[in-house]
KEMI-641416 format. One line per 5 residues: number of its first residue (from 1); for each residue x, y negated, z negated of N, C-alpha, C. Coordinates in steps of 0.05 Angstrom, whole numbers, plus 5000, padded with zeros to 4 digits. Atoms other than C-alpha are relative to their C-alpha. Layout:
# residues N
NUM	X Y Z X Y Z X Y Z  ... .
//
This chain:
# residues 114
1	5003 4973 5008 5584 5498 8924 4978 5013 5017  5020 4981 4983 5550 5547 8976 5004 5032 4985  4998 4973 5003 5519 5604 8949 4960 5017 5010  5032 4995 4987 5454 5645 8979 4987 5003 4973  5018 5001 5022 5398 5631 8930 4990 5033 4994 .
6	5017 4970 4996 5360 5691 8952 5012 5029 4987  4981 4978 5016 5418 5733 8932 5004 5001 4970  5005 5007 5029 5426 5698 8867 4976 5016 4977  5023 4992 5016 5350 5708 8846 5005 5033 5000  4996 4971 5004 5359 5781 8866 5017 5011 4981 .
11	4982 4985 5016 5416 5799 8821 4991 4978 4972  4999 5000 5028 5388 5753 8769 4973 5017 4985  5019 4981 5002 5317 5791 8773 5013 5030 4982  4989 4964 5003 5360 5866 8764 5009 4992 4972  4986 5001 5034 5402 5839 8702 4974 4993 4983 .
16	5019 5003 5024 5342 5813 8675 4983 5024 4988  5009 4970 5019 5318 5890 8662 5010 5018 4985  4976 4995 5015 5385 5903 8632 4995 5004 4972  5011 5007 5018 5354 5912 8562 5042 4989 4986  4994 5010 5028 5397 5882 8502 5039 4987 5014 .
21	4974 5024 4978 5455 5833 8550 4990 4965 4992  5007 5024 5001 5460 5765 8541 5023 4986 5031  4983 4999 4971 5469 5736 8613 4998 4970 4994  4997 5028 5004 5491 5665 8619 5007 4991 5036  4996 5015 4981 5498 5628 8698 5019 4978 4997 .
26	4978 5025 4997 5561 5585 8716 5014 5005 5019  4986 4998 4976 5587 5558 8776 5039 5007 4993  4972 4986 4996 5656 5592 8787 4999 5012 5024  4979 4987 4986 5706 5610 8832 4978 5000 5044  5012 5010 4979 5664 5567 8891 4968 5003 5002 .
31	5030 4991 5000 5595 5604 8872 4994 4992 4978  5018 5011 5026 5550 5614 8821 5007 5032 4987  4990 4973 5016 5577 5670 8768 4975 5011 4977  5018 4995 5022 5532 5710 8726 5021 5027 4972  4996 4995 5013 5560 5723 8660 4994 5019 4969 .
36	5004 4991 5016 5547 5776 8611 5015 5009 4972  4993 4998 5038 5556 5788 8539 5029 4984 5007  4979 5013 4998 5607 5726 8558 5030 5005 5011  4970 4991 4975 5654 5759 8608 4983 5007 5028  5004 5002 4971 5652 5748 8682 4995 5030 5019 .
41	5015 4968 4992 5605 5814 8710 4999 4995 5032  5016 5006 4976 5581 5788 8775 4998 4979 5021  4999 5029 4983 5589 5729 8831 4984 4997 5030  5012 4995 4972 5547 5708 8888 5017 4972 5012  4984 5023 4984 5600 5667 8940 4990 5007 5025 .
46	5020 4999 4976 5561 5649 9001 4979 5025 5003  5023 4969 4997 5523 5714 9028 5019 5029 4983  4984 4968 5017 5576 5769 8986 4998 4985 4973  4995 4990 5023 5578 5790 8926 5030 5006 4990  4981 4993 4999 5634 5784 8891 5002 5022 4965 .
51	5006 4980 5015 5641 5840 8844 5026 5009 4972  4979 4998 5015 5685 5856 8777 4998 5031 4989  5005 4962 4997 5699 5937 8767 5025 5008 4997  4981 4981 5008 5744 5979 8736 5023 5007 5018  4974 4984 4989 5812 5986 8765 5004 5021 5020 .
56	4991 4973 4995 5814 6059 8764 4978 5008 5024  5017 4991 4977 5752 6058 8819 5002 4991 5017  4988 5010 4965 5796 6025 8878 4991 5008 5005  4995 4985 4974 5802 6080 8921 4969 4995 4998  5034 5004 4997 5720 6084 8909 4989 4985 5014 .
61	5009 5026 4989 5703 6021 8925 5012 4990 5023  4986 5010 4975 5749 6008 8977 4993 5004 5029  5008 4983 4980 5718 6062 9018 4975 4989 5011  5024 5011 4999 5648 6028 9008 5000 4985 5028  5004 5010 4981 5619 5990 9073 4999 4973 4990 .
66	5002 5030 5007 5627 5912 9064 5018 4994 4983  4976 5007 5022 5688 5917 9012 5013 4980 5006  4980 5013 4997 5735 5865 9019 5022 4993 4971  4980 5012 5023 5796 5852 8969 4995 4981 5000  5000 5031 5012 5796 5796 8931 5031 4989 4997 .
71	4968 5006 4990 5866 5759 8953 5001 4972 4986  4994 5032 5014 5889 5696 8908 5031 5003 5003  4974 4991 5001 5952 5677 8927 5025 5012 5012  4981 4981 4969 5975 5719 8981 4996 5023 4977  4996 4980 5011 5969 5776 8926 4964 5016 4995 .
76	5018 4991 5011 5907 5822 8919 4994 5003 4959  5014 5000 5027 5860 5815 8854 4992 5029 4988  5008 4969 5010 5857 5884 8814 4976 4992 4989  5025 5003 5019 5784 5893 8784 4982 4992 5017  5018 5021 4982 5751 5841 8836 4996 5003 5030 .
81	4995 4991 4968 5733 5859 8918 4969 4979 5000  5026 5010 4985 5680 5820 8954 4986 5018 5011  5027 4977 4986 5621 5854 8984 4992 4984 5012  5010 5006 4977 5600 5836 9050 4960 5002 5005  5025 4982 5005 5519 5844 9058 4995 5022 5012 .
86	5004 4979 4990 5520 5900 9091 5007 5018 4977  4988 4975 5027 5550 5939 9036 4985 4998 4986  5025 5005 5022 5486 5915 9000 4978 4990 5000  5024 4997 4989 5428 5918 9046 4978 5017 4990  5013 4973 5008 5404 5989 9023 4995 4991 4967 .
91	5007 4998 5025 5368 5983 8951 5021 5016 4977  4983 4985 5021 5417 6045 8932 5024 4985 4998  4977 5010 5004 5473 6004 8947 5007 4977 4989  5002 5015 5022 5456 5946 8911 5002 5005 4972  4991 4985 5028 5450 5981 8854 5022 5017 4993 .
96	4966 4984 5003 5513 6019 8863 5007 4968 4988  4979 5016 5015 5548 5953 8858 4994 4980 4975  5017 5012 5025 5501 5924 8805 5014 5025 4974  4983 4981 5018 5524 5989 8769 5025 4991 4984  4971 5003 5014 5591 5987 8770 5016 4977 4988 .
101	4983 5025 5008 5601 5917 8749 4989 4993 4976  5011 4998 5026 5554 5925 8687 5018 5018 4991  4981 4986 5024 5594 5990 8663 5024 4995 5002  4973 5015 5015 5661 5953 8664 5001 4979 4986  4993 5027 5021 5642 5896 8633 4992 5009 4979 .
106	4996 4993 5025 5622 5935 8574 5026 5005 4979  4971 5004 5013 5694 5945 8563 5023 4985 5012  4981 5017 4977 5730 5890 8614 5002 4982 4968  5004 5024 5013 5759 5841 8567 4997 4971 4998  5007 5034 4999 5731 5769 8556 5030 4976 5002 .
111	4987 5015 5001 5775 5718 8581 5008 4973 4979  4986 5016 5023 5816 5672 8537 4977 4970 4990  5006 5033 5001 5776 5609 8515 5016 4977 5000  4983 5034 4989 5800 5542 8531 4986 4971 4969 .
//
């Protein structure tokens, strides 16, 4: 499992000012996933970010610098795009995608338990 630490601590630092979230850490999907209120918000795989976000804000995000679709399959992943670091060098743009992956998971729904 390669994932940049440094990146890690950073995004677990920000959620931790998140007031009233319950964030949980688990390796997934090759990295290390940070989980809130028990649905998959946030992923650090190698140096990107891999990011979970509302559908309806493709076109948005797509435009962003460092986007990459998230491809399983030969088929693009709706909800999920990688982020390159460049797309998340700038403080504002960290928190853009820190944003938008907190206000979908307030209503993204929790995957099935096993």
């Amino acid at each position: 499992m390669a994932y940049n630490i440094e990146l890690a601590d950073k995004v677990r630092e920000r959620l931790s000012k998140v007031p009233d979230i319950k964030v949980e850490e688990k390796k997934m999907f090759g990295g290390l996933a940070f989980l809130v209120n028990e649905k998959m918000c946030i992923n650090i795989s190698h140096d990107n970010l891999m990011c979970r976000y509302n559908p309806e804000k493709e076109e948005e995000v797509a435009e962003k610098i460092g986007f990459l679709p998230m491809i399983m399959r030969g088929k693009q992943l709706k909800e999920y795009c990688y982020v390159e670091p460049i797309g998340f060098q700038k403080p504002s743009d960290f928190e853009y995608w820190i944003k938008i992956c907190l206000d979908y998971n307030k209503v993204a729904k929790a995957s099935k338990k096993k």
